[in-house]
TORFIPA-91233 format. One record per residue (C-alpha): residue in one letter; x, y, z. Coordinates in steps of 0.2 Angstrom, whole numbers, padded with zeros to 4 digits, always signed. Layout:
N
AXYZ
...
This chain:
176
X+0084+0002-0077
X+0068-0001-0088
X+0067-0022-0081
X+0069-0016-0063
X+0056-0003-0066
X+0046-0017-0076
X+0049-0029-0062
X+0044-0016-0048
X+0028-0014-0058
X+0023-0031-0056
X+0027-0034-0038
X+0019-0018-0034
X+0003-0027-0045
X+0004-0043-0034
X+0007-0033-0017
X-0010-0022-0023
X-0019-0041-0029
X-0013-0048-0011
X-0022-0032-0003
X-0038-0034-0013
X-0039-0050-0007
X-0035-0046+0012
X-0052-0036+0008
X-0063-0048+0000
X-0058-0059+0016
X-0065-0045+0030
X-0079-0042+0019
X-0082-0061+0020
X-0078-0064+0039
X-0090-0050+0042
X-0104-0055+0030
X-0104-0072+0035
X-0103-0068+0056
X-0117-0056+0052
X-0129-0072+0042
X-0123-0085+0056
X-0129-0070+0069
X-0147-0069+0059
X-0149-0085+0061
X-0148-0087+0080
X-0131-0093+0080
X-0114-0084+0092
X-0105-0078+0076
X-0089-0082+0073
X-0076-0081+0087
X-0063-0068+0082
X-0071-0061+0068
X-0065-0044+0075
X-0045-0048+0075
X-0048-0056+0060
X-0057-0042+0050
X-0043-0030+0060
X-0030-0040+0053
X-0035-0041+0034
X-0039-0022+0035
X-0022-0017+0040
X-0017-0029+0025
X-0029-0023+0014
X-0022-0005+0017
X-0004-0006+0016
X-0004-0020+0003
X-0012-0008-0009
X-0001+0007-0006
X+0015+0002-0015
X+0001-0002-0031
X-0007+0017-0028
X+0008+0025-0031
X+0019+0015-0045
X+0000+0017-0057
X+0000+0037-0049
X-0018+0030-0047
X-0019+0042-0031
X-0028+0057-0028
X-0021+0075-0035
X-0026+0091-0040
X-0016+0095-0055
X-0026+0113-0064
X-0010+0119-0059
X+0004+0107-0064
X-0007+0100-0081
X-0001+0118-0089
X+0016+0116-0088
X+0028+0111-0097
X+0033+0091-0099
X+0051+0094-0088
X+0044+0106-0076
X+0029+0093-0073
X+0040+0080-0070
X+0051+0089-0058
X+0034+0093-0048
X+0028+0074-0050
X+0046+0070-0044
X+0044+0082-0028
X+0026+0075-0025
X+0034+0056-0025
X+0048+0060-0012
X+0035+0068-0001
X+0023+0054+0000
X+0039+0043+0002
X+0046+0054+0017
X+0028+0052+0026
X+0030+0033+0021
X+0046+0033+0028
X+0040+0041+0043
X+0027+0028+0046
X+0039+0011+0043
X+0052+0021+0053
X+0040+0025+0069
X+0031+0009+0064
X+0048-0002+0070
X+0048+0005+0087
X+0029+0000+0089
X+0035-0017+0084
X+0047-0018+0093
X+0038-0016+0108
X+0023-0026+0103
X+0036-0039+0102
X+0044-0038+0116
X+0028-0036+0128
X+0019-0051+0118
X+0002-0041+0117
X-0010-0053+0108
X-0026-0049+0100
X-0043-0048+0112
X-0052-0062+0107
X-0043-0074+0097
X-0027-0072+0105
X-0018-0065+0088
X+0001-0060+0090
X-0001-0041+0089
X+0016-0042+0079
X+0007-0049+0065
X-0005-0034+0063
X+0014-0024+0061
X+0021-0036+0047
X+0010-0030+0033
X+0011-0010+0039
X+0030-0013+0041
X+0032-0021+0023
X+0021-0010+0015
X+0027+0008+0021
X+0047+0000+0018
X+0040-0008-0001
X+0032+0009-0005
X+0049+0021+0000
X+0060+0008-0011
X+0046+0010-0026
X+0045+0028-0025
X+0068+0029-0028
X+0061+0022-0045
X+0047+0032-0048
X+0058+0049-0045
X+0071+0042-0054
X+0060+0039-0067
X+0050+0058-0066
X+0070+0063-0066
X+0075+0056-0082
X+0060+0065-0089
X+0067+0082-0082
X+0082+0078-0089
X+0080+0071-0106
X+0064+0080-0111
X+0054+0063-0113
X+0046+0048-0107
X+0061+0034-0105
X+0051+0024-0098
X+0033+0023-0100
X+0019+0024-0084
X+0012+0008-0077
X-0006+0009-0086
X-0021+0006-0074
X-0028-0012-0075
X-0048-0014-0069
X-0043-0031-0064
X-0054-0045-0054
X-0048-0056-0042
């Protein structure tokens, strides 16, 4: 259990690393169609698809890291009080209801794809695949509900046993 956690650490690291770097690429694309613009020039066709595209990477390329470093957002004056089995039971709780709504967004997000698929809608200027901007939302929300069975599994060995089995990812300041 502790190597697939370990191993669901790292690809969740990669996955958020992939992300970052869907994000430098808009910032990029954008910063560089905004000089080429200064200077007299048309820009860069397609920049929009483009910066779309990355952004949609960007955001569901980074989830799956968010929630196996519990690097989100939470208000805990509540939970911090209690004790070490009854936080983990609410931790536990907290997971499965981010990974229901993540659930919820791969499942619904299929039946867009599907349909983007099948129609053939491309992007405005540059004539993207519309089903590419689904691949990284689909993989993201389906990576993330797969992490979070390990990350309740986990908080569930804590209510159980009375203690950390296996230690939390720790947060890395990394650059790309």
């Amino acid at each position: 259990m502790i190597a697939l956690y370990r191993l669901a650490e790292r690809a969740a690291s990669w996955a958020g690393k992939i992300g970052a770097f869907c994000a430098l690429l808009a910032g990029l694309f954008t910063c560089l169609d905004i000089a080429i613009r200064n200077f007299g020039g048309q820009g860069i066709l397609g920049t929009v698809d483009i910066t779309q595209l990355m952004i949609v990477g960007c955001a569901f390329l980074t989830i799956p890291y968010g929630f196996m470093s519990d690097s989100h957002v939470a208000v805990d004056i509540v939970t911090t009080r209690l004790p070490l089995r009854a936080r983990a039971l609410c931790r536990a709780f907290s997971a499965l209801l981010g990974g229901a709504l993540m659930l919820a967004i791969g499942w619904f997000g299929i039946g867009q794809a599907q349909t983007v698929a099948m129609m053939g809608d491309k992007s405005q200027t540059i004539a993207l695949p519309m089903i590419w901007f689904w691949y990284p939302l689909l993989a993201g929300a389906f990576f993330t509900v797969a992490l979070i069975v390990l990350i309740v599994l986990r908080h569930l060995a804590v209510v159980f046993t009375g203690r950390e089995v296996i230690a939390p990812m720790e947060q890395q300041a990394e650059v790309l």
